[in-house]
C-alpha positions in Angstrom: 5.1 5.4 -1.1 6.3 1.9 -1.4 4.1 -1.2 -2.0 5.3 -4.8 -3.2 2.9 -6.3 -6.1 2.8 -9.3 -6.8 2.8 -10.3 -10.5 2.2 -12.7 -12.9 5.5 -13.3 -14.8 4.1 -13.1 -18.4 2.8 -10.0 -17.2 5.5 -8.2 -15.7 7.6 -9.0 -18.4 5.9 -8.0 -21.3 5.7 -4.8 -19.0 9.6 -4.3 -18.9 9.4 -4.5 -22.1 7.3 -2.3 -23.1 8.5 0.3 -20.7 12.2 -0.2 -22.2 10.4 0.0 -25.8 9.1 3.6 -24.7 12.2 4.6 -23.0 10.8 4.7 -19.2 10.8 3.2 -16.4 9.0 0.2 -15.1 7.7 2.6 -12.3 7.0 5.2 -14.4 5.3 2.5 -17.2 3.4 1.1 -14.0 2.1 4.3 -12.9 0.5 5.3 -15.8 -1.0 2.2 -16.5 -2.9 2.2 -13.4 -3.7 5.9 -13.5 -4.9 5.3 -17.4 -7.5 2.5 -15.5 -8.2 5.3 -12.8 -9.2 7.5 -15.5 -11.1 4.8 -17.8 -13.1 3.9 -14.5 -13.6 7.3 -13.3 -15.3 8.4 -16.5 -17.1 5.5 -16.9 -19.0 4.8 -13.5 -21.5 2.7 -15.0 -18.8 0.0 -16.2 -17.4 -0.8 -12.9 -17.9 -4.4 -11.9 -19.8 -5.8 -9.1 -17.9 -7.8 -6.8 -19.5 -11.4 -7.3 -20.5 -12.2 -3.6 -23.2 -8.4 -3.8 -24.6 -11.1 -6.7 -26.4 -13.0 -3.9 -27.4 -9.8 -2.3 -31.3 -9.7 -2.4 -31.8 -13.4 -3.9 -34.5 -14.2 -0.8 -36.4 -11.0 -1.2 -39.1 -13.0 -2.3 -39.7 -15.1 0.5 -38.9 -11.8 3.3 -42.2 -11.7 4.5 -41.7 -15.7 5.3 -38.3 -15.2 6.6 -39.8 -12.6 9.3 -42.2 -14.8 10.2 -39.5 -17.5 10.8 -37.4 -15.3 12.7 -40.2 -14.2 14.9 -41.1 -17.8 15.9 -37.8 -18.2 16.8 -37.7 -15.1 19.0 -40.9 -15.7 20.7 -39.8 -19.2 21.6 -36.4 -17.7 23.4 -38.5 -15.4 25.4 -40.3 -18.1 27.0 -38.4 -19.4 30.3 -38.8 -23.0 31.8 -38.9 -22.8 35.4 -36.9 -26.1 35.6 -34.4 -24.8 33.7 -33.7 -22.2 36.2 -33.7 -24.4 39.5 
């Protein structure tokens, strides 16, 4: 399968290089390397990083009880009907 990335040029070419320095390809250079991080990952569940936005995840737990009583003011208050409204 083909897939276009997107690289810093530092990057890609101390990647060319190395690949020529080991006598493969840049595919077969950029393969590994992302299988090697499959692998690294893989075996090491533990170490994978949490994206930053799950960081806020959970951050108002304290106040839940406070934020259901909120949220129910605000529902009773859109149950009620105003008969002028509806003339």
């Amino acid at each position: 399968m083909k897939t276009t990335l997107d690289l810093p040029p530092p990057l890609l070419y101390t990647a060319k290089a190395l690949s020529a320095m080991r006598g493969e390809s840049l595919k077969d250079f950029v393969i590994s390397a992302i299988q090697a991080r499959i692998n690294s990952l893989q075996n090491k569940p533990d170490t994978i990083i949490t994206p930053a936005w799950m960081a806020h995840v959970g951050e108002l737990a304290e106040i839940k009880d406070e934020i259901q009583n909120i949220q129910s003011n605000i529902d009773a208050e859109f149950e009620k009907i105003n008969a002028h409204d509806w003339q």
